[in-house]
Residue, then its C-alpha position, 0 to 999 in steps of 0.5 A: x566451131x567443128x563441134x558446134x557445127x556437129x552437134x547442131x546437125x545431130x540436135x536436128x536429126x534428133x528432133x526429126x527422127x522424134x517428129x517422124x515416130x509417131x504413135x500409130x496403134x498396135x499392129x495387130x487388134x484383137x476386135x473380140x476383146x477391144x470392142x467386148x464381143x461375146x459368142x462363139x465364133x473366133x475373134x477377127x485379129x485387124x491387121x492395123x498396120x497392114x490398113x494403115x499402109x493402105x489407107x488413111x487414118x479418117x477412113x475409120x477413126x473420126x480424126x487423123x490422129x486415129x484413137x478408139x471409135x465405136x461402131x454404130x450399132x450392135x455387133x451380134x449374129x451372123x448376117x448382114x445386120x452385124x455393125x462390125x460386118x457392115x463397117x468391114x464389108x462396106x468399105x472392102x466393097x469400096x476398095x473392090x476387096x470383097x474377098x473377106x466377105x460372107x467366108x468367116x474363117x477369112x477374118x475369124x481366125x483368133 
């Protein structure tokens, strides 16, 4: 009965453990290459996993499950036009972090 009773607490937090881990993306997202940017300057290295500790998945993705979504717009030049400045510094303005804008070595650093 022991055994039972043992194995059955281990089946359970073995299903937990696999319900819990969850696929959340890489960490670290290279937007050069992900999205096919062509140019000069550096590639931004998106720290996924830092803004996932900070916000939700539907901030950005158009589900909660997350997966890819494509910019509206065209990512070229370095101005306000930029689909990829726009998405980034709209919602660091949001949240009051506006330290990543207009300075593009804070995020071109790849």
């Amino acid at each position: 009965m022991k055994k039972i009773i043992l194995f059955s607490v281990v089946c359970i937090f073995s299903l937990a453990t696999m319900a819990i881990a969850v696929n959340n993306g890489a960490a670290e997202i290279n937007l050069k290459d992900t999205w096919k940017v062509e140019g000069k300057q550096k590639a931004v290295i998106f720290t996924h996993a830092t803004h996932q500790t900070n916000n939700q998945c539907i901030e950005c993705h158009a589900t909660a499950e997350g997966g890819n979504f494509t910019l509206p717009g065209t990512i070229a030049g370095q101005n306000d036009d930029n689909a990829a400045h726009n998405f980034c510094w709209t919602c660091h303005t949001k949240k009051n972090n506006t330290k990543v804008k207009k300075i593009c070595t804070r995020c071109h650093k790849g």
